[in-house]
C-alpha positions as CSV (number, residue, x, y, z in Angstrom):
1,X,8.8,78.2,-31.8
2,X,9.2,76.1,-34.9
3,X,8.2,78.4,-38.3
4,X,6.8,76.2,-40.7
5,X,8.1,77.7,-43.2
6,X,11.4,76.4,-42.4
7,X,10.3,72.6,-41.7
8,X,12.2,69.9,-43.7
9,X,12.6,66.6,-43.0
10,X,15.9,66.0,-41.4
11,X,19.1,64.4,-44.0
12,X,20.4,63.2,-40.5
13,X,20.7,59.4,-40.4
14,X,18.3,57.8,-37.9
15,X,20.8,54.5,-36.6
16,X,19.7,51.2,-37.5
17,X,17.9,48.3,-35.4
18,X,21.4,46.7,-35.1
19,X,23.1,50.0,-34.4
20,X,20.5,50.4,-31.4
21,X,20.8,46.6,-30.2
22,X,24.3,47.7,-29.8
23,X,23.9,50.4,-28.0
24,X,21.9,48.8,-25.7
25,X,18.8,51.3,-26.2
26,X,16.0,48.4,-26.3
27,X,16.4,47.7,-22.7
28,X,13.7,49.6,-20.6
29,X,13.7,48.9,-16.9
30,X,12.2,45.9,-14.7
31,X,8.6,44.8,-16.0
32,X,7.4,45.5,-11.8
33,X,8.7,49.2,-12.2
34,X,7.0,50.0,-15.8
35,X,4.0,52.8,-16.6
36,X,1.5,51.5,-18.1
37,X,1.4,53.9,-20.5
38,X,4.5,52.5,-21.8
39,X,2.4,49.5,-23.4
40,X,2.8,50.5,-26.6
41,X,6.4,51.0,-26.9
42,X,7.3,47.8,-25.2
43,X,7.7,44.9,-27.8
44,X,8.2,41.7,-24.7
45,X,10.1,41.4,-21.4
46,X,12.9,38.8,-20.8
47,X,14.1,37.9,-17.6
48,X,11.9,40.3,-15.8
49,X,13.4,43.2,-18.0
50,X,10.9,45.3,-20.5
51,X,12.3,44.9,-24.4
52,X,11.3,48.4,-26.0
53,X,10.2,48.3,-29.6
54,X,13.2,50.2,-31.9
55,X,10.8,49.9,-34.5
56,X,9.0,52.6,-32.9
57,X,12.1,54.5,-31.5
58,X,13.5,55.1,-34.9
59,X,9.8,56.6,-36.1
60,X,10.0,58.8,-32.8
61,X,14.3,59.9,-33.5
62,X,13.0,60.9,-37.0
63,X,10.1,63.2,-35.5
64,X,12.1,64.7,-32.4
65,X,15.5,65.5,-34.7
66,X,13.2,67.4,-37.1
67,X,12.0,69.5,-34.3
68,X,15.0,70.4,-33.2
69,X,16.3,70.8,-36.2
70,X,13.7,73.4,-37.5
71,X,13.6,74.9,-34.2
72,X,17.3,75.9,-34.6
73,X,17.5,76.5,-38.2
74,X,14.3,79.2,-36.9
75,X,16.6,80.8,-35.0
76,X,15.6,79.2,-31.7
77,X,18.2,77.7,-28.5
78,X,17.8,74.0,-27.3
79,X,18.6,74.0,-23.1
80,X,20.4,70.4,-22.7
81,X,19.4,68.9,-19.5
82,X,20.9,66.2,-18.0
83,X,22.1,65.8,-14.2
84,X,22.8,62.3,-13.8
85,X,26.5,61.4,-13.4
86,X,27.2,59.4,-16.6
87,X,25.0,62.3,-18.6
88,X,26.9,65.0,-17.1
89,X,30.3,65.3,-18.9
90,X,28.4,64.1,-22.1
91,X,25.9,66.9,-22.1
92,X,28.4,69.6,-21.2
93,X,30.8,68.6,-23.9
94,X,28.2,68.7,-26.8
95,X,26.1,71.5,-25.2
96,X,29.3,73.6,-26.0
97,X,29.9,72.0,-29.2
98,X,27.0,73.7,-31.0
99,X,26.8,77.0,-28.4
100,X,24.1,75.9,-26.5
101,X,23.0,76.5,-23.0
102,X,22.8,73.1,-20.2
103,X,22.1,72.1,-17.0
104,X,24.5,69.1,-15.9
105,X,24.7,69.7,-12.5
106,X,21.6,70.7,-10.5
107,X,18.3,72.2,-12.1
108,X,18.1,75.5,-11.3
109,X,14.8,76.4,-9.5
110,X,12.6,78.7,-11.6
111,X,14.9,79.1,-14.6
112,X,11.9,78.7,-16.8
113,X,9.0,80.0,-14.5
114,X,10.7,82.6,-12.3
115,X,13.4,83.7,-15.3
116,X,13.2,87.2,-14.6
117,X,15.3,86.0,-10.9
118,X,17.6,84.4,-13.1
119,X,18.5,86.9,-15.3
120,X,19.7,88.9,-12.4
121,X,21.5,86.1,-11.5
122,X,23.3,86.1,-15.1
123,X,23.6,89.8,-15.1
124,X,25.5,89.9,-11.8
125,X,27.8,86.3,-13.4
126,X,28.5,88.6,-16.6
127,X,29.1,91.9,-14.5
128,X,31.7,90.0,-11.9
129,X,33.6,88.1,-15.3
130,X,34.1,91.0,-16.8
131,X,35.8,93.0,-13.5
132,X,38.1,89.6,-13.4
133,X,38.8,89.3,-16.8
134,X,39.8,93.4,-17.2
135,X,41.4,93.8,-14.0
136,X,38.4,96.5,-13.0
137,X,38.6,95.3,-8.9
138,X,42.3,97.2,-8.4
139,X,40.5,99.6,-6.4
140,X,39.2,96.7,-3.8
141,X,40.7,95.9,-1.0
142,X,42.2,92.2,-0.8
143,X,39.1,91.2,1.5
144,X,36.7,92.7,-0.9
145,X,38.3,91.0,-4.6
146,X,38.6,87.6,-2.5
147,X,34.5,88.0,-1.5
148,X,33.9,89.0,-5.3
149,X,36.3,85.9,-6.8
150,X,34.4,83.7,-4.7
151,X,31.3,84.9,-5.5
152,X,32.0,84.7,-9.1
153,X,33.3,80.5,-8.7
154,X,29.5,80.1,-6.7
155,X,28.1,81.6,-9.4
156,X,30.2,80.2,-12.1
157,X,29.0,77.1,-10.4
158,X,25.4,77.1,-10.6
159,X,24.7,79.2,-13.8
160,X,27.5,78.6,-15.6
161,X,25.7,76.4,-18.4
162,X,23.5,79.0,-19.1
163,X,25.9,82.1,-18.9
164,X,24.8,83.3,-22.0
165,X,21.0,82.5,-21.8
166,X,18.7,85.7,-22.6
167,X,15.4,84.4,-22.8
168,X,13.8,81.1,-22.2
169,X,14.6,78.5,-24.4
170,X,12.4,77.6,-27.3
171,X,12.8,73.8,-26.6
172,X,14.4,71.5,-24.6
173,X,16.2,68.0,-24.5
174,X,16.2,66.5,-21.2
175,X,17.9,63.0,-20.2
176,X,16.0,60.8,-17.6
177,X,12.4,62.8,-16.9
178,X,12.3,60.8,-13.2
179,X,15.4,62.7,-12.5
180,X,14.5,65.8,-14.2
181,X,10.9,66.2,-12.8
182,X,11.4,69.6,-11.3
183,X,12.6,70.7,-15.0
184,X,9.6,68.6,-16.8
185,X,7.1,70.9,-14.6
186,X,8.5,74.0,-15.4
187,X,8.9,73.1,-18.9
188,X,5.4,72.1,-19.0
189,X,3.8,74.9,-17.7
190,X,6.1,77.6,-19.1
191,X,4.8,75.8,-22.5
192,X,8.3,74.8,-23.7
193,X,8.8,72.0,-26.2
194,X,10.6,68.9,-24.6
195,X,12.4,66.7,-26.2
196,X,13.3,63.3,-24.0
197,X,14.2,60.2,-23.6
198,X,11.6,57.8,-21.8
199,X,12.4,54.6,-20.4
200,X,9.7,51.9,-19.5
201,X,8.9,53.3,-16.1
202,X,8.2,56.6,-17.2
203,X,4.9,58.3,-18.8
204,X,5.8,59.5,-22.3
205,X,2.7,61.8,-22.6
206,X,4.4,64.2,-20.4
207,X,6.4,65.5,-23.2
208,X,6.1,67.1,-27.0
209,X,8.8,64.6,-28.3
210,X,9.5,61.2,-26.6
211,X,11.9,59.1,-27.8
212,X,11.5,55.6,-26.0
213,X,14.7,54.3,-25.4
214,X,17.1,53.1,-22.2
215,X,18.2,56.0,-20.3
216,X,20.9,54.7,-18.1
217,X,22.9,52.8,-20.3
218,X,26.1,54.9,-21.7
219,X,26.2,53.9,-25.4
220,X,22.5,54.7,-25.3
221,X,23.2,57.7,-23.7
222,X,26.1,58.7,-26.5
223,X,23.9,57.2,-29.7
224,X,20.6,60.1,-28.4
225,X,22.7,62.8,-27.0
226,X,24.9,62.9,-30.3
227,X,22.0,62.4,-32.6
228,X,20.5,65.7,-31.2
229,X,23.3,67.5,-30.8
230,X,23.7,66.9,-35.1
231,X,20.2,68.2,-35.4
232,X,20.9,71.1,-33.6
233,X,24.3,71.6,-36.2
234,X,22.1,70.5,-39.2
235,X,19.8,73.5,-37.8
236,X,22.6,76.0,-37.1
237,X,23.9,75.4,-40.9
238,X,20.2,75.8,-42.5
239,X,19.8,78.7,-40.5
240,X,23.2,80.3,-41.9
241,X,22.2,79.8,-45.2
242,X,19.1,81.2,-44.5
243,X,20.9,84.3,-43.0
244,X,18.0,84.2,-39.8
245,X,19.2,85.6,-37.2
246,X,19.0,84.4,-33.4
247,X,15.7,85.3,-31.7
248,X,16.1,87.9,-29.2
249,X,14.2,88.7,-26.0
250,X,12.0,91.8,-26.3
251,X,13.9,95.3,-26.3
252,X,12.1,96.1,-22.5
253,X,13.1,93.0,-21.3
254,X,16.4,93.1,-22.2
255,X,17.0,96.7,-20.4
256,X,19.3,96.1,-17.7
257,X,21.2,98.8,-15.5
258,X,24.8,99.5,-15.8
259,X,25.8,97.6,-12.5
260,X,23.6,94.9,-11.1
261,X,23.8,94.5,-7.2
262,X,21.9,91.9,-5.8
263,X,22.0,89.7,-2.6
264,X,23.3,86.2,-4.1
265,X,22.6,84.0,-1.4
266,X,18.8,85.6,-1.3
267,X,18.4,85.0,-5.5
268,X,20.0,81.1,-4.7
269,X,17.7,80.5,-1.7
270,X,14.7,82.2,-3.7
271,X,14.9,80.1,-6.3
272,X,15.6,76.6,-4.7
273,X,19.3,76.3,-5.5
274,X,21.2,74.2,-2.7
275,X,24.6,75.8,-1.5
276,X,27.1,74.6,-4.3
């Protein structure tokens, strides 16, 4: 959803080769478990291991901060997606930082194909947290605030990344697209922008932005996750001094009744969730 009119080249610093080295970003993975549409990106192999070309990397950081950058400043929300375990905490922590949705946990099944599911799911997170929060359940019985506390931790659980999600995102940066493939297809055919890192032994054409770099390593990890996470603030400041204003979801899709009851375990097994 990036306007042209607000495209700019980004004043974030793209690290240097040495910054990378130490990171640890050139390694890819073994040379027997590469795509071979990697073959650009890869400048040699030593001991068996594919040696990614930073050279490259750094052209492809410059290109994916700018998007999100300008998709941002537009107005637009970046989903962070990252389940692995050393991504996890990571992606949480600067998700939150700029006010942006994530997944950390487990994708959610049909968040960007089925999203109309999930906004009841949302609807029903919001409805509960605000009964909690204002002391509306003094009416309940014990049994029945205990059923609706625990329904609120399950949902807290699964959806609480993207609590405050109203519309699909306008792109997304996703950590480890082997992992993520369940997200990559949705993301792909709901036509959503993705942003990723792609090691050696994936296929880089699956997404808008690749950035070819290690995606196991921590200090890789850190370096990309932070990077992005400056372009989305670099994109939150341009679009406060451009006064532009969040985009909304359509007026009709945003009409909601009052009091959302649904069946939870239903929506979760609907949509492919396991039991959290």
């Amino acid at each position: 959803m990036t306007d042209t009119k607000t495209q700019s080249k980004s004043k974030i610093s793209v690290p240097s080769l040495l910054e990378m080295l130490k990171a640890g970003v050139h390694f890819g993975h073994l040379t027997s478990r590469w795509h071979p549409k990697m073959a650009p990106f890869i400048f040699t192999s030593r001991s068996g291991i594919h040696i990614i070309n930073l050279e490259v990397t750094r052209q492809q950081l410059e290109t994916a901060l700018r998007a999100v950058s300008d998709t941002v400043a537009a107005g637009g929300t970046m989903l962070y997606v990252g389940t692995k375990k050393q991504a996890q905490q990571m992606v949480k922590t600067k998700a939150e930082s700029v006010g942006m949705p994530y997944v950390h946990e487990r994708w959610i099944g049909g968040l960007l194909t089925n999203f109309s599911i999930i906004k009841k799911m949302l609807a029903r997170h919001a409805e509960l947290g605000r009964l909690l929060s204002e002391g509306g359940m003094e009416h309940l019985t014990k049994k029945e605030r205990l059923e609706r506390e625990r329904e609120f931790k399950r949902l807290e659980g699964v959806i609480g990344g993207i609590s405050k999600l109203e519309k699909i995102p306008d792109i997304i940066f996703m950590i480890d697209l082997r992992r993520e493939k369940t997200a990559l297809r949705e993301a792909r055919k709901a036509g959503v922008p993705i942003v990723a890192l792609c090691d050696t032994n994936v296929n880089p054409d699956m997404v808008t932005y690749p950035i070819v770099a290690n995606d196991d390593a921590i200090g890789s990890l850190e370096l990309m996750t932070d990077l992005i996470t400056e372009a989305a603030k670099e994109g939150l400041a341009r679009r406060a001094s451009e006064a532009i204003a969040p985009v909304k979801e359509d007026t009709e899709e945003k009409t909601l009744e009052p009091k959302v009851t649904i069946d939870v375990d239903s929506v979760i097994a609907e949509t492919g969730i396991a039991e959290v």
